[in-house]
N, C-alpha and C positions, 0 to 999 in steps of 0.2 A: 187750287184749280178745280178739278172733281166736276161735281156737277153740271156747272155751267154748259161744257163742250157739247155736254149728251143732245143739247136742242140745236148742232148743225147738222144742215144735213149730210147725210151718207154718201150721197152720190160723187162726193170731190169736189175739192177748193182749189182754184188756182189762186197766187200770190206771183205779183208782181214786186218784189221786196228792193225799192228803190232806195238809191240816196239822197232823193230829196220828197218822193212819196212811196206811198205803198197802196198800191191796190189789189181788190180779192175780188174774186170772181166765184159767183155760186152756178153750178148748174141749174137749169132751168129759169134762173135770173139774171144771168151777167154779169156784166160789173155794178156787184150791191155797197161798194166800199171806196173811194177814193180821198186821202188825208196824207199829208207830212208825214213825212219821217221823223218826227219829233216825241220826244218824253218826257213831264219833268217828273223830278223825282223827290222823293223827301227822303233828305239823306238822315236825317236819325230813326228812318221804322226804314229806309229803303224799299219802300211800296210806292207805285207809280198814282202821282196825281193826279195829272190830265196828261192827253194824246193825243198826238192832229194836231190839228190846225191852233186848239184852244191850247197847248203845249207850246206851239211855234207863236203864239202872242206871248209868253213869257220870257222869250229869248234875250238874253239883258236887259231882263226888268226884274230877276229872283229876288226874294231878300234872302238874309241866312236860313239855312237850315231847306232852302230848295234849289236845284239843281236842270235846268229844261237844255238839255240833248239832244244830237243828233246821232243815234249809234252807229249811223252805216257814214265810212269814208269812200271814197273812191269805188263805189259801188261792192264794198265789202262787208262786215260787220268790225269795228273798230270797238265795241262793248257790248261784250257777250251777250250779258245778264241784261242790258237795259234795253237789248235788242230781243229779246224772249220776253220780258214784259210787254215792249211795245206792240209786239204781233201779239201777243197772248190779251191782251185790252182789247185789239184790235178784230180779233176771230168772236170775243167773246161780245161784243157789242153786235160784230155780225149773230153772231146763234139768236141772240134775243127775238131777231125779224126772221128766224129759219123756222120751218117747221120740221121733225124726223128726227128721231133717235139713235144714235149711233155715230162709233168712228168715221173719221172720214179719210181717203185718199187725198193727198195735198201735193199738188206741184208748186216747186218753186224756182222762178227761173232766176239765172246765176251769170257771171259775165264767164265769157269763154279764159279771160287768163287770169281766173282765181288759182290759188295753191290749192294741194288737201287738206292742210290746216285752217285752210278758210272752208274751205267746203264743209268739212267738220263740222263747223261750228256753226253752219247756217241748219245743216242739217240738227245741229243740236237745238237749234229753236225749234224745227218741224217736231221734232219730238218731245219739248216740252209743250207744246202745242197738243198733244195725246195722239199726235196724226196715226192712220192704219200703217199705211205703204205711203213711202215719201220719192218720190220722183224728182228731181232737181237737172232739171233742161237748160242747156243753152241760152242765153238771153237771145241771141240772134234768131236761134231755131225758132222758139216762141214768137217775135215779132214777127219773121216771114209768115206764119200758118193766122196769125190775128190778121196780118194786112193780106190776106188772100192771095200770098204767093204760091205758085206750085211746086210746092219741095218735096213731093213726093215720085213726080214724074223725071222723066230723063231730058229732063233741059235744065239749063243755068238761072239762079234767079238770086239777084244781089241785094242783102237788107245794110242798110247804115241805120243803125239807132245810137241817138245819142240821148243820153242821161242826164243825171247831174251828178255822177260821180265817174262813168268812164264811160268812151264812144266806145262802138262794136262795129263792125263791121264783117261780112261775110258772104262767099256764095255757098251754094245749097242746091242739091240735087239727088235724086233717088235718095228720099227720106236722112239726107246726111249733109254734115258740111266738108266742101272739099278745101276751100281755104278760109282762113279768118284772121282776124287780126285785133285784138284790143287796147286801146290804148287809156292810160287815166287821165284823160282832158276833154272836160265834158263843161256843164251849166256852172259848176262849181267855178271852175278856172275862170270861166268868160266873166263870171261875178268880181272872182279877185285880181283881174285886169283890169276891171273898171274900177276899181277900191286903189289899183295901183296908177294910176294914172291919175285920177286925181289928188293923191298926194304929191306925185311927182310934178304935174301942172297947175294947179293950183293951190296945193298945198292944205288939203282939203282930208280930214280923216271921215273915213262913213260906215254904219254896218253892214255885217252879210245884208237883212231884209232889206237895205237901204240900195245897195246894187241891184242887188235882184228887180227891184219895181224899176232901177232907172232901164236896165236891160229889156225887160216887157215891153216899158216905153217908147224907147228909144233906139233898141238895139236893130242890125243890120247887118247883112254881112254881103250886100251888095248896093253900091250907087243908088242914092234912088233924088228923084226930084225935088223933094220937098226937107226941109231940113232943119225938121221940130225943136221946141227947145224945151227943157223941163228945170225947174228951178230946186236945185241939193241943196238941204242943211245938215253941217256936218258939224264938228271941229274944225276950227284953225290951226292947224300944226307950230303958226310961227310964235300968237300969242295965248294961245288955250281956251278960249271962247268959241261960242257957236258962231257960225257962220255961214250965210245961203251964197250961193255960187249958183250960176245958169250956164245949163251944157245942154251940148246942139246933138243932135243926129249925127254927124260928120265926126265929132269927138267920139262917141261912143262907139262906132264902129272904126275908130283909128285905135283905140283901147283895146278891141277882143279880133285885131285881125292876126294877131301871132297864134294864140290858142286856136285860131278855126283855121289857120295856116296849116298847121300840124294834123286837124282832123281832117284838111283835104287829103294830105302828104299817105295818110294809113287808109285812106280809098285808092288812092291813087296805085299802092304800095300790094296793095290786093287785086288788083285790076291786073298788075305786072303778073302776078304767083297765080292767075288762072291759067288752064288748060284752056289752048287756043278754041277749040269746040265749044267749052263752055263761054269763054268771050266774047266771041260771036253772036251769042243768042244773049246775054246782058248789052252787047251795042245795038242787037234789036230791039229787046223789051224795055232799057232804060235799066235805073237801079231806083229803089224804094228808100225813102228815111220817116224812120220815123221817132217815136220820144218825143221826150219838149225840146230838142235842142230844132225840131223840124220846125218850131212855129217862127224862129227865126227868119224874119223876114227879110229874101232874096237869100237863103241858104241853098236854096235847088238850082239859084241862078249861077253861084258860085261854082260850086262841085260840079255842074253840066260843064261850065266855061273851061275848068282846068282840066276835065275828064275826053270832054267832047261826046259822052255820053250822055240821054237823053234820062233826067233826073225828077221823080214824081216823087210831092208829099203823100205819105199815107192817109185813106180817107179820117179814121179817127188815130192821127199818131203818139196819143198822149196813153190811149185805152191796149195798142195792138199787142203787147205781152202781154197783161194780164188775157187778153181774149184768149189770144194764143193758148195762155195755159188749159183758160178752158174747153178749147177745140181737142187739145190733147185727151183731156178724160172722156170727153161725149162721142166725139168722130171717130169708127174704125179705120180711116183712113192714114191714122196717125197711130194703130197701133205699134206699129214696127217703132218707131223714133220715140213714144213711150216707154217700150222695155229696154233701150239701150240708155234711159236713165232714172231707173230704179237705183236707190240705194238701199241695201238691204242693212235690216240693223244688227 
Protein backbone atom coordinates (compact mmCIF):
# COMPACT_ATOMS: atom_id res chain seq x y z
CA UNK A 1 0.00 0.00 0.00
CA UNK A 2 2.47 2.95 1.44
CA UNK A 3 2.90 5.51 -0.92
CA UNK A 4 0.16 5.68 -3.13
CA UNK A 5 -2.59 7.00 -0.48
CA UNK A 6 -0.24 10.08 0.39
CA UNK A 7 -1.62 11.82 -3.17
CA UNK A 8 -5.54 11.83 -1.84
CA UNK A 9 -6.67 14.54 -0.71
CA UNK A 10 -6.84 15.55 3.18
CA UNK A 11 -9.85 17.07 3.28
CA UNK A 12 -12.22 13.72 3.36
CA UNK A 13 -13.74 10.89 1.22
CA UNK A 14 -16.89 9.86 1.28
CA UNK A 15 -17.70 6.04 0.17
CA UNK A 16 -20.79 4.90 -0.75
CA UNK A 17 -19.70 1.10 -0.44
CA UNK A 18 -22.62 -0.65 -2.30
CA UNK A 19 -23.65 -4.09 -3.29
CA UNK A 20 -23.68 -3.68 -6.66
CA UNK A 21 -21.41 -0.28 -6.95
CA UNK A 22 -19.32 1.78 -5.05
CA UNK A 23 -19.06 5.27 -5.18
CA UNK A 24 -16.44 8.00 -3.69
CA UNK A 25 -16.84 11.28 -3.24
CA UNK A 26 -13.80 13.85 -2.96
CA UNK A 27 -14.34 17.17 -1.43
CA UNK A 28 -14.12 19.91 -3.66
CA UNK A 29 -14.97 17.40 -6.63
CA UNK A 30 -17.95 15.29 -5.90
CA UNK A 31 -18.47 12.29 -7.08
CA UNK A 32 -14.93 11.49 -8.93
CA UNK A 33 -15.73 7.50 -8.80
CA UNK A 34 -18.58 5.42 -9.75
CA UNK A 35 -17.84 1.33 -10.68
CA UNK A 36 -19.23 -2.13 -9.64
CA UNK A 37 -18.65 -3.80 -6.94
CA UNK A 38 -16.69 -6.21 -8.64
CA UNK A 39 -12.89 -7.99 -8.30
CA UNK A 40 -11.28 -10.52 -9.98
CA UNK A 41 -8.68 -11.92 -8.41
CA UNK A 42 -5.69 -14.21 -9.26
CA UNK A 43 -5.85 -16.88 -6.80
CA UNK A 44 -2.25 -18.10 -6.99
CA UNK A 45 -0.33 -14.46 -5.96
CA UNK A 46 -4.13 -13.36 -4.46
CA UNK A 47 -3.48 -9.66 -5.95
CA UNK A 48 -6.29 -8.04 -7.46
CA UNK A 49 -6.48 -8.01 -11.32
CA UNK A 50 -9.06 -5.70 -12.43
CA UNK A 51 -12.03 -3.60 -10.72
CA UNK A 52 -15.30 -2.10 -11.81
CA UNK A 53 -16.78 -2.51 -14.47
CA UNK A 54 -13.69 -4.31 -16.36
CA UNK A 55 -13.97 -6.98 -13.35
CA UNK A 56 -17.85 -7.19 -13.79
CA UNK A 57 -16.98 -8.13 -17.71
CA UNK A 58 -15.31 -11.20 -16.41
CA UNK A 59 -18.12 -12.52 -14.35
CA UNK A 60 -18.43 -16.27 -15.84
CA UNK A 61 -15.95 -15.94 -18.34
CA UNK A 62 -12.49 -16.82 -15.74
CA UNK A 63 -10.26 -19.38 -16.79
CA UNK A 64 -8.30 -21.26 -13.96
CA UNK A 65 -6.33 -19.63 -11.66
CA UNK A 66 -8.78 -16.23 -11.83
CA UNK A 67 -11.52 -15.72 -9.72
CA UNK A 68 -14.09 -12.11 -10.52
CA UNK A 69 -16.39 -11.27 -7.29
CA UNK A 70 -18.67 -9.68 -5.74
CA UNK A 71 -17.48 -9.11 -2.05
CA UNK A 72 -20.38 -7.20 -0.59
CA UNK A 73 -23.86 -9.49 -0.23
CA UNK A 74 -27.05 -8.03 0.96
CA UNK A 75 -25.46 -4.74 1.33
CA UNK A 76 -22.68 -6.31 3.70
CA UNK A 77 -19.14 -7.32 3.07
CA UNK A 78 -19.37 -11.27 2.54
CA UNK A 79 -15.20 -11.18 1.74
CA UNK A 80 -13.26 -9.53 3.89
CA UNK A 81 -10.10 -9.36 2.15
CA UNK A 82 -11.40 -9.06 -1.40
CA UNK A 83 -13.44 -6.22 -0.12
CA UNK A 84 -10.18 -4.24 1.12
CA UNK A 85 -8.50 -4.78 -2.06
CA UNK A 86 -11.57 -3.64 -4.06
CA UNK A 87 -11.86 -0.22 -2.10
CA UNK A 88 -8.12 -0.08 -1.76
CA UNK A 89 -7.73 -0.25 -6.22
CA UNK A 90 -10.47 1.79 -5.98
CA UNK A 91 -9.10 5.06 -3.48
CA UNK A 92 -5.89 4.38 -5.24
CA UNK A 93 -7.03 4.97 -8.73
CA UNK A 94 -8.96 7.99 -7.21
CA UNK A 95 -5.42 9.61 -5.45
CA UNK A 96 -3.69 9.39 -9.03
CA UNK A 97 -6.47 12.44 -10.23
CA UNK A 98 -6.17 14.07 -6.42
CA UNK A 99 -3.86 16.42 -5.75
CA UNK A 100 -2.56 16.96 -1.56
CA UNK A 101 -0.78 15.06 0.71
CA UNK A 102 -2.01 13.49 3.50
CA UNK A 103 -4.36 11.15 5.42
CA UNK A 104 -7.67 11.56 4.87
CA UNK A 105 -11.12 11.40 7.00
CA UNK A 106 -13.39 8.66 5.22
CA UNK A 107 -17.12 8.34 5.64
CA UNK A 108 -18.60 5.25 4.85
CA UNK A 109 -22.13 4.70 4.92
CA UNK A 110 -23.46 1.42 6.21
CA UNK A 111 -27.25 -0.17 6.12
CA UNK A 112 -28.96 0.56 9.40
CA UNK A 113 -29.36 -3.45 10.36
CA UNK A 114 -25.79 -4.52 10.04
CA UNK A 115 -24.38 -6.41 13.19
CA UNK A 116 -20.94 -5.15 14.98
CA UNK A 117 -19.21 -7.91 13.40
CA UNK A 118 -20.08 -6.48 10.23
CA UNK A 119 -19.52 -3.10 11.21
CA UNK A 120 -16.00 -4.29 12.11
CA UNK A 121 -15.12 -5.36 9.32
CA UNK A 122 -16.17 -2.51 7.03
CA UNK A 123 -14.47 -0.44 9.34
CA UNK A 124 -11.56 -2.75 8.90
CA UNK A 125 -11.25 -1.88 5.04
CA UNK A 126 -11.37 2.04 6.25
CA UNK A 127 -8.34 1.21 7.91
CA UNK A 128 -6.67 -0.79 5.53
CA UNK A 129 -7.38 1.99 3.34
CA UNK A 130 -4.73 4.28 5.83
CA UNK A 131 -7.97 6.32 6.71
CA UNK A 132 -7.37 9.36 9.71
CA UNK A 133 -10.78 9.17 11.48
CA UNK A 134 -13.34 6.76 10.09
CA UNK A 135 -16.95 7.82 10.46
CA UNK A 136 -19.38 5.16 9.31
CA UNK A 137 -23.21 6.77 8.87
CA UNK A 138 -26.35 5.41 8.47
CA UNK A 139 -27.21 4.68 4.68
CA UNK A 140 -30.57 6.30 5.30
CA UNK A 141 -28.96 9.33 7.11
CA UNK A 142 -26.54 9.86 4.10
CA UNK A 143 -29.19 9.59 1.49
CA UNK A 144 -31.77 12.13 3.18
CA UNK A 145 -28.75 15.02 3.52
CA UNK A 146 -27.55 14.01 -0.54
CA UNK A 147 -31.29 14.27 -1.67
CA UNK A 148 -31.68 17.64 0.35
CA UNK A 149 -33.92 16.52 3.06
CA UNK A 150 -34.10 18.66 6.22
CA UNK A 151 -32.92 16.30 8.91
CA UNK A 152 -31.46 18.56 10.73
CA UNK A 153 -34.62 20.67 11.69
CA UNK A 154 -37.71 19.63 13.85
CA UNK A 155 -39.97 18.13 11.21
CA UNK A 156 -40.44 14.68 9.79
CA UNK A 157 -38.69 13.71 6.52
CA UNK A 158 -38.93 10.06 5.06
CA UNK A 159 -35.89 8.47 2.74
CA UNK A 160 -36.67 4.97 1.03
CA UNK A 161 -33.33 3.82 -0.55
CA UNK A 162 -33.30 0.87 -2.24
CA UNK A 163 -29.85 -0.87 -3.20
CA UNK A 164 -28.85 -3.83 -4.67
CA UNK A 165 -28.36 -5.58 -1.68
CA UNK A 166 -30.93 -4.28 0.88
CA UNK A 167 -33.86 -1.48 0.90
CA UNK A 168 -33.81 1.10 3.90
CA UNK A 169 -36.07 2.98 4.92
CA UNK A 170 -36.46 5.77 7.51
CA UNK A 171 -37.78 9.04 9.15
CA UNK A 172 -35.40 11.55 10.32
CA UNK A 173 -35.51 14.60 12.43
CA UNK A 174 -33.29 16.97 14.53
CA UNK A 175 -30.07 15.54 13.06
CA UNK A 176 -31.28 11.75 14.11
CA UNK A 177 -33.32 8.92 13.05
CA UNK A 178 -36.63 8.21 14.91
CA UNK A 179 -37.62 5.06 13.23
CA UNK A 180 -36.22 2.85 10.40
CA UNK A 181 -36.42 -0.21 9.09
CA UNK A 182 -34.06 -2.47 6.86
CA UNK A 183 -34.88 -5.02 4.98
CA UNK A 184 -32.33 -7.43 2.54
CA UNK A 185 -34.67 -7.17 -0.73
CA UNK A 186 -33.41 -5.04 -2.89
CA UNK A 187 -32.02 -5.01 -6.92
CA UNK A 188 -30.34 -8.33 -6.15
CA UNK A 189 -33.68 -10.15 -5.46
CA UNK A 190 -35.77 -8.36 -8.39
CA UNK A 191 -32.83 -9.88 -10.58
CA UNK A 192 -33.21 -13.44 -9.04
CA UNK A 193 -37.12 -13.30 -9.57
CA UNK A 194 -36.67 -12.80 -13.03
CA UNK A 195 -33.89 -15.64 -13.17
CA UNK A 196 -36.79 -17.67 -11.33
CA UNK A 197 -39.47 -17.21 -13.32
CA UNK A 198 -38.07 -17.92 -16.17
CA UNK A 199 -37.06 -21.29 -15.28
CA UNK A 200 -40.17 -21.80 -13.91
CA UNK A 201 -42.13 -20.52 -17.21
CA UNK A 202 -40.26 -21.14 -19.74
CA UNK A 203 -37.78 -23.12 -18.58
CA UNK A 204 -35.20 -20.94 -19.37
CA UNK A 205 -31.80 -20.79 -17.13
CA UNK A 206 -29.96 -17.00 -17.39
CA UNK A 207 -27.17 -15.01 -15.61
CA UNK A 208 -27.01 -12.52 -12.87
CA UNK A 209 -25.91 -9.78 -15.91
CA UNK A 210 -28.43 -11.44 -17.97
CA UNK A 211 -31.43 -10.38 -15.56
CA UNK A 212 -30.20 -7.41 -14.65
CA UNK A 213 -30.20 -5.85 -18.45
CA UNK A 214 -33.75 -7.59 -18.81
CA UNK A 215 -34.72 -5.56 -15.58
CA UNK A 216 -33.28 -2.12 -16.90
CA UNK A 217 -35.26 -3.06 -20.06
CA UNK A 218 -38.19 -4.19 -19.12
CA UNK A 219 -38.76 -3.96 -15.62
CA UNK A 220 -41.85 -2.10 -13.88
CA UNK A 221 -43.48 -2.06 -11.07
CA UNK A 222 -46.59 -0.20 -12.11
CA UNK A 223 -49.18 -0.84 -15.23
CA UNK A 224 -48.07 1.01 -17.86
CA UNK A 225 -49.48 1.20 -21.57
CA UNK A 226 -47.09 -0.07 -23.64
CA UNK A 227 -45.81 -3.63 -23.32
CA UNK A 228 -42.22 -3.90 -24.76
CA UNK A 229 -40.76 -7.11 -25.55
CA UNK A 230 -36.91 -8.10 -25.38
CA UNK A 231 -35.57 -11.25 -26.77
CA UNK A 232 -33.43 -13.83 -23.71
CA UNK A 233 -30.90 -16.33 -24.62
CA UNK A 234 -30.36 -18.66 -22.10
CA UNK A 235 -30.17 -22.42 -21.49
CA UNK A 236 -32.74 -24.84 -21.96
CA UNK A 237 -33.30 -26.57 -18.72
CA UNK A 238 -35.25 -29.42 -20.62
CA UNK A 239 -32.56 -30.27 -23.26
CA UNK A 240 -29.26 -28.33 -22.44
CA UNK A 241 -28.86 -26.16 -25.41
CA UNK A 242 -28.99 -22.45 -25.77
CA UNK A 243 -32.18 -21.13 -26.37
CA UNK A 244 -33.89 -17.38 -27.16
CA UNK A 245 -37.26 -16.98 -25.54
CA UNK A 246 -39.17 -13.45 -25.97
CA UNK A 247 -40.49 -11.77 -22.67
CA UNK A 248 -42.91 -8.88 -22.53
CA UNK A 249 -43.16 -6.00 -20.02
CA UNK A 250 -46.22 -7.68 -18.38
CA UNK A 251 -43.84 -10.82 -17.60
CA UNK A 252 -41.22 -9.02 -16.03
CA UNK A 253 -43.19 -7.05 -13.75
CA UNK A 254 -45.50 -10.27 -12.73
CA UNK A 255 -41.78 -11.84 -11.84
CA UNK A 256 -40.49 -8.92 -9.33
CA UNK A 257 -43.92 -8.03 -7.93
CA UNK A 258 -43.45 -10.27 -4.69
CA UNK A 259 -39.92 -8.73 -3.74
CA UNK A 260 -41.37 -4.97 -4.32
CA UNK A 261 -44.46 -6.45 -2.43
CA UNK A 262 -42.34 -6.78 0.54
CA UNK A 263 -40.42 -3.46 -0.01
CA UNK A 264 -43.78 -1.68 0.03
CA UNK A 265 -44.97 -3.85 3.33
CA UNK A 266 -41.45 -2.22 5.34
CA UNK A 267 -42.64 1.61 4.22
CA UNK A 268 -45.73 0.90 4.99
CA UNK A 269 -44.42 -0.77 8.32
CA UNK A 270 -42.54 2.41 9.17
CA UNK A 271 -45.18 4.77 8.31
CA UNK A 272 -47.37 2.73 11.17
CA UNK A 273 -43.98 3.16 13.96
CA UNK A 274 -43.99 7.06 13.44
CA UNK A 275 -44.87 9.61 15.93
CA UNK A 276 -48.18 10.99 14.83
CA UNK A 277 -46.56 14.75 14.69
CA UNK A 278 -43.97 13.44 12.58
CA UNK A 279 -46.67 11.71 10.20
CA UNK A 280 -48.26 14.52 9.55
CA UNK A 281 -45.58 16.54 8.13
CA UNK A 282 -44.33 13.27 5.80
CA UNK A 283 -48.31 13.02 4.43
CA UNK A 284 -47.47 16.78 3.71
CA UNK A 285 -44.03 16.70 2.27
CA UNK A 286 -44.38 13.26 0.57
CA UNK A 287 -41.57 10.56 1.11
CA UNK A 288 -38.23 10.58 -1.09
CA UNK A 289 -36.52 7.23 -2.79
CA UNK A 290 -33.77 7.07 -3.89
CA UNK A 291 -30.69 4.27 -5.07
CA UNK A 292 -31.31 2.33 -8.34
CA UNK A 293 -34.00 0.51 -7.11
CA UNK A 294 -35.77 4.39 -7.80
CA UNK A 295 -35.22 4.26 -11.47
CA UNK A 296 -37.71 1.51 -11.55
CA UNK A 297 -40.20 2.52 -13.53
CA UNK A 298 -43.71 3.40 -11.77
CA UNK A 299 -42.01 2.68 -8.38
CA UNK A 300 -43.36 6.10 -6.94
CA UNK A 301 -46.63 5.27 -8.53
CA UNK A 302 -46.68 2.07 -6.54
CA UNK A 303 -45.57 3.09 -2.90
CA UNK A 304 -47.99 6.46 -3.32
CA UNK A 305 -50.89 3.99 -4.34
CA UNK A 306 -50.41 1.65 -1.21
CA UNK A 307 -49.36 4.50 1.13
CA UNK A 308 -51.69 7.26 0.04
CA UNK A 309 -48.79 9.36 0.53
CA UNK A 310 -47.48 11.64 -2.00
CA UNK A 311 -43.96 9.76 -3.37
CA UNK A 312 -40.93 11.84 -5.26
CA UNK A 313 -37.89 10.40 -6.97
CA UNK A 314 -34.70 11.95 -5.80
CA UNK A 315 -33.28 14.31 -8.28
CA UNK A 316 -29.87 12.45 -8.71
CA UNK A 317 -31.11 8.91 -6.85
CA UNK A 318 -28.29 6.72 -7.94
CA UNK A 319 -25.39 9.61 -6.52
CA UNK A 320 -27.56 10.71 -3.07
CA UNK A 321 -25.29 8.76 -0.39
CA UNK A 322 -22.23 8.96 -1.77
CA UNK A 323 -23.11 13.10 -1.84
CA UNK A 324 -24.53 12.71 1.32
CA UNK A 325 -21.28 11.52 2.72
CA UNK A 326 -19.78 14.39 1.35
CA UNK A 327 -22.10 17.06 2.72
CA UNK A 328 -21.19 15.38 6.02
CA UNK A 329 -17.37 16.26 5.90
CA UNK A 330 -17.86 19.89 4.18
CA UNK A 331 -21.34 21.31 5.74
CA UNK A 332 -21.22 22.49 9.61
CA UNK A 333 -24.61 21.73 9.52
CA UNK A 334 -24.03 18.19 9.83
CA UNK A 335 -21.63 18.51 12.45
CA UNK A 336 -23.73 17.16 15.22
CA UNK A 337 -24.81 13.64 13.09
CA UNK A 338 -21.04 13.47 12.24
CA UNK A 339 -19.76 12.91 15.68
CA UNK A 340 -22.37 10.52 16.64
CA UNK A 341 -20.69 8.33 13.90
CA UNK A 342 -17.19 8.30 14.55
CA UNK A 343 -15.63 5.08 15.17
CA UNK A 344 -12.74 5.38 17.19
CA UNK A 345 -9.87 2.95 16.64
Amino acid sequence: MGSWFKGLLSKGVGVDLGTANTLIYLEGQGVVLREPSVIAIDTNTNLPLAVGEEARAMIGRTPQGVAASRPLRDGVIAELDHAKLMLSEFIKRVSQNSSGIRRSDIVIAVPSGITSVEKIAIHNVAEYARANRVFLPEETMAAAIGADLPVTEPTGSMIVDIGGGTSEVAVLSLSGIVVNESVRIAGDELNDAIRSYLKKVHSLEIGEKTAEELKFRLGSAWKTEENDKYNVRGLNLINGLPRTVTVSRGEVREAIKEPLSQIVDTVKRTLERTPPELAADIYNRGIVVVGGGALLQGLDELISSETEVPVFIGDDPLSAVAIGTGKMLTDPTYNRVLELCQINK
